[in-house]
Backbone as JSON, one array per atom type, in Angstrom:
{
  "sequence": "XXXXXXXXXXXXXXXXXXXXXXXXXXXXXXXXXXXXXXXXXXXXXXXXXXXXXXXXXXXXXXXXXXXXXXXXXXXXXXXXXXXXXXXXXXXXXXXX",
  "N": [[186.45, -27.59, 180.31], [188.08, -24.17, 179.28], [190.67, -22.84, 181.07], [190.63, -20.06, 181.6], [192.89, -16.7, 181.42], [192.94, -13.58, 182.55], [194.55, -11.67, 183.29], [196.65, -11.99, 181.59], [194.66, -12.26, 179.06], [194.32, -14.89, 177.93], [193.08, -17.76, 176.66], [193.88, -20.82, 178.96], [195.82, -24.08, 177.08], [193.65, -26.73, 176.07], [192.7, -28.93, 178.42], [193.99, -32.16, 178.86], [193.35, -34.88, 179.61], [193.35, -37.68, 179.12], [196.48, -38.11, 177.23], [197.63, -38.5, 173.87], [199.12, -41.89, 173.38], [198.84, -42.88, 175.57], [197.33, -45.05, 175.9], [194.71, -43.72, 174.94], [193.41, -41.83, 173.26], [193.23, -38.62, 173.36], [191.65, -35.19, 173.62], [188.68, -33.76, 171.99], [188.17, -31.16, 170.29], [185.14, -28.99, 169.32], [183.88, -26.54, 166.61], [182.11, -24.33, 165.89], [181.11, -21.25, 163.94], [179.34, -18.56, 163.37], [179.22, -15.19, 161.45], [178.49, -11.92, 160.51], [179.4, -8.85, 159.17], [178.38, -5.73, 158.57], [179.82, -3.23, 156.05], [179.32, -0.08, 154.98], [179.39, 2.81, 155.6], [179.32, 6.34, 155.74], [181.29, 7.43, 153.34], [182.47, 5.18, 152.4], [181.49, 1.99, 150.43], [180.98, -0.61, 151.19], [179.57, -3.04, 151.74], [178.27, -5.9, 152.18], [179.17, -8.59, 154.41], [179.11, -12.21, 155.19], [180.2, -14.87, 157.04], [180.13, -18.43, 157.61], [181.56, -20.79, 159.49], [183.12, -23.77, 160.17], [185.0, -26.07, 162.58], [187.62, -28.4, 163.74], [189.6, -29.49, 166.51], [191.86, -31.52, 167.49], [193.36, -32.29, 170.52], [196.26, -33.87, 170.82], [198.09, -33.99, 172.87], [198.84, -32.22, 175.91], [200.32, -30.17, 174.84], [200.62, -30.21, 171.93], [198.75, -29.72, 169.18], [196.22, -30.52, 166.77], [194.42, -29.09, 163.95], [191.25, -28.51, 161.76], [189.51, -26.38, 159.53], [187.13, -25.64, 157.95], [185.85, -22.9, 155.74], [182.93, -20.78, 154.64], [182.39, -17.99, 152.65], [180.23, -15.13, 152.12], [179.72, -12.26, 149.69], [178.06, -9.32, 149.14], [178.01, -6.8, 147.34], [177.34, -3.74, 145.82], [175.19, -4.49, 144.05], [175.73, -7.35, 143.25], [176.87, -10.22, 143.93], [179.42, -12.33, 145.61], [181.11, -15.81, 146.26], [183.09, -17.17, 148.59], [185.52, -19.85, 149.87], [187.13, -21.69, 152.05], [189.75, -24.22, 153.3], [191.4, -24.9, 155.94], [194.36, -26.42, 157.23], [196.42, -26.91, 160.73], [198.78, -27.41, 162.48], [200.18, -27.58, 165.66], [202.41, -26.83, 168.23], [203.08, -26.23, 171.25], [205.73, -24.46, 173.32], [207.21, -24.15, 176.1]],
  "CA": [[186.52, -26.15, 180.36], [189.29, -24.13, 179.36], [190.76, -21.91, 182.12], [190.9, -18.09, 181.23], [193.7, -16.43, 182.28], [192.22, -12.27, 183.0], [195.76, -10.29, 183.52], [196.95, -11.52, 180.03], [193.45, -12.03, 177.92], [194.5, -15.88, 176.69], [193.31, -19.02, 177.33], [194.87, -21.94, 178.52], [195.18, -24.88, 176.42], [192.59, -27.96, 176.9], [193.24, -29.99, 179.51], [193.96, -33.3, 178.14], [193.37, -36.15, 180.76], [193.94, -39.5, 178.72], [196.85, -38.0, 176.03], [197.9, -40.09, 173.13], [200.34, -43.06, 174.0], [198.56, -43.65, 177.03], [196.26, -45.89, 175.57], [194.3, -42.97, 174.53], [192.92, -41.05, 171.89], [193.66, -37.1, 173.43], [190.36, -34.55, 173.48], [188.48, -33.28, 170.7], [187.53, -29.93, 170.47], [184.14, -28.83, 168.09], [183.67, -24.98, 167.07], [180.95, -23.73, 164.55], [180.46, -19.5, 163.96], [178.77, -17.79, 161.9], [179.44, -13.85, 161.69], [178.35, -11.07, 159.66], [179.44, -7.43, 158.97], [178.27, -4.58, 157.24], [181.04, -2.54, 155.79], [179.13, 0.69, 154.8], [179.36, 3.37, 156.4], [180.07, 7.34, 155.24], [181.68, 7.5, 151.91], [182.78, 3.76, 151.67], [180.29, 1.19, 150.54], [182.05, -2.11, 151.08], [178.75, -4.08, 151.3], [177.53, -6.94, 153.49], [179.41, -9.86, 154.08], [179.2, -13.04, 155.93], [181.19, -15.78, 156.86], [180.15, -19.19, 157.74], [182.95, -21.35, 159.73], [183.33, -24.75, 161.33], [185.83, -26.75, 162.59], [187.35, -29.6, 164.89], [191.03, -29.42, 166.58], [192.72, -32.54, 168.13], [194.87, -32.24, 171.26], [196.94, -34.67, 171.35], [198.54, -33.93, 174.47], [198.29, -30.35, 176.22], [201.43, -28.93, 173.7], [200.43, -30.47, 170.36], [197.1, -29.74, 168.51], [195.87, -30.49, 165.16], [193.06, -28.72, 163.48], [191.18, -28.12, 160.61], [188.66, -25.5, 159.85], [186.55, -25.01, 156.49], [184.67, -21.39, 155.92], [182.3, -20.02, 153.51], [181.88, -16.44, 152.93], [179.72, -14.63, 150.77], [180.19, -10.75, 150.32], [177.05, -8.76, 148.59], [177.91, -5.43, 147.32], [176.79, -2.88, 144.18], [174.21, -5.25, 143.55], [176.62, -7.95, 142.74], [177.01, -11.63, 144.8], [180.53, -12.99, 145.72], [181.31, -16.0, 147.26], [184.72, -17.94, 148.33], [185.33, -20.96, 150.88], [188.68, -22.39, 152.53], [190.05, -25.13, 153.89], [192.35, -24.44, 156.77], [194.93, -27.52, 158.51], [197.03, -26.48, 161.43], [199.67, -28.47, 163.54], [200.33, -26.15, 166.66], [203.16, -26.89, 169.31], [202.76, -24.91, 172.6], [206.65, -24.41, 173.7], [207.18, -23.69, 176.92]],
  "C": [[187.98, -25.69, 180.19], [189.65, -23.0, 179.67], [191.15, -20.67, 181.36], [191.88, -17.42, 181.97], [193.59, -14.29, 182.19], [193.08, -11.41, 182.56], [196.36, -10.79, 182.0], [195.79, -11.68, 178.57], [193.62, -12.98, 177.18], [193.82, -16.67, 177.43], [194.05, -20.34, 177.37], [194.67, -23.42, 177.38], [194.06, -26.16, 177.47], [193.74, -28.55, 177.75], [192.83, -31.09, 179.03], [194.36, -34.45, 178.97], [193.89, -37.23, 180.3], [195.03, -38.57, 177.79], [196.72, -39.4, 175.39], [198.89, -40.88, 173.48], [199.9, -43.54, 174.8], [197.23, -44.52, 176.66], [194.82, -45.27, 175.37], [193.75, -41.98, 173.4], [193.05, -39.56, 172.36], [192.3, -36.9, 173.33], [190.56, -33.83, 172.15], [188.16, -32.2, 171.15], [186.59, -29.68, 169.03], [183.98, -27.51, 167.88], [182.21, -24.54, 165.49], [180.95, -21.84, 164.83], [180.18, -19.67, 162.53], [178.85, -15.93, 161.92], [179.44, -13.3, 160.48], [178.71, -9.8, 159.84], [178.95, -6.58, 157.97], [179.22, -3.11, 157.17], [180.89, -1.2, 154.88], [178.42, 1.86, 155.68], [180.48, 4.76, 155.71], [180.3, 7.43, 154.01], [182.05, 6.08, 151.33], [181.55, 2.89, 151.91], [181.62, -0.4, 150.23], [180.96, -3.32, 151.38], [178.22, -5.13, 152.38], [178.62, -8.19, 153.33], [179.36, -10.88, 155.34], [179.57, -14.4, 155.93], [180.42, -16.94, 158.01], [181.39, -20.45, 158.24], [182.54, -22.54, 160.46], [184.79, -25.58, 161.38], [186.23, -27.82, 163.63], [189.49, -28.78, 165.2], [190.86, -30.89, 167.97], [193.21, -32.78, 169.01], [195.14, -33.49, 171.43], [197.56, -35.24, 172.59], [198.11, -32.44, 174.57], [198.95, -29.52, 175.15], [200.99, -29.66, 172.41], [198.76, -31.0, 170.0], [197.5, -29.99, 167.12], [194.48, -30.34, 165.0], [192.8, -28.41, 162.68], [189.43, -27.29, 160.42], [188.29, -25.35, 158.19], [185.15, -23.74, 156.93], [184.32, -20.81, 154.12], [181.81, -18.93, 153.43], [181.19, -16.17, 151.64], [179.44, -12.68, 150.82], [178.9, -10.5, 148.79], [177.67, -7.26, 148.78], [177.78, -4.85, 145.93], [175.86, -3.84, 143.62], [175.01, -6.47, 142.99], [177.26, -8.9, 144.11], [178.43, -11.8, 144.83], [180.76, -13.72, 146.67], [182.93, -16.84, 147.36], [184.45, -18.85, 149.57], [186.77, -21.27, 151.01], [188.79, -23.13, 153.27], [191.19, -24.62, 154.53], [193.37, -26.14, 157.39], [196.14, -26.45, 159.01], [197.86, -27.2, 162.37], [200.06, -27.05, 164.76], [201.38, -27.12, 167.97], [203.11, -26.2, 170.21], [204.74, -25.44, 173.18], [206.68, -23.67, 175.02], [208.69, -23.22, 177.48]]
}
């Protein structure tokens, strides 16, 4: 679990019991969404779209993550399909 902190609206990072070096492999973290909007409304027609996401992140220790995240969106508007997809990597240091 990873502790919520209320008065500033973040959470903390994982808590990472074995890190790496210690004869360890660090925790994984798994995330999947899926989220849609519809973006008409009034005078603008901006259409439907929805985005497909998963990903994994690494901690190494508590201050250094690595993660990578691929997402597929597909946006429907004027009668007319569009879709796109991305690959995300991320190295993240927490400085204290």
């Amino acid at each position: 679990m990873r502790p919520y902190r209320k008065r500033s609206g973040i959470f903390d990072p994982v808590p990472v019991s074995k890190p790496i070096g210690y004869k360890a492999w660090g925790a994984l973290e798994v995330g999947v969404r899926y989220s849609m909007i519809q973006m008409n409304q009034a005078n603008i027609a901006g259409g439907d779209m929805r985005t497909f996401s998963i990903g994994a992140n690494w901690w190494l220790t508590q201050k250094v993550q690595f993660g990578v995240n691929q997402r597929f969106i597909t946006l429907d508007r004027f009668d007319t399909s569009g879709k796109s997809s991305g690959l995300n990597f991320r190295l993240m240091l927490i400085l204290d």
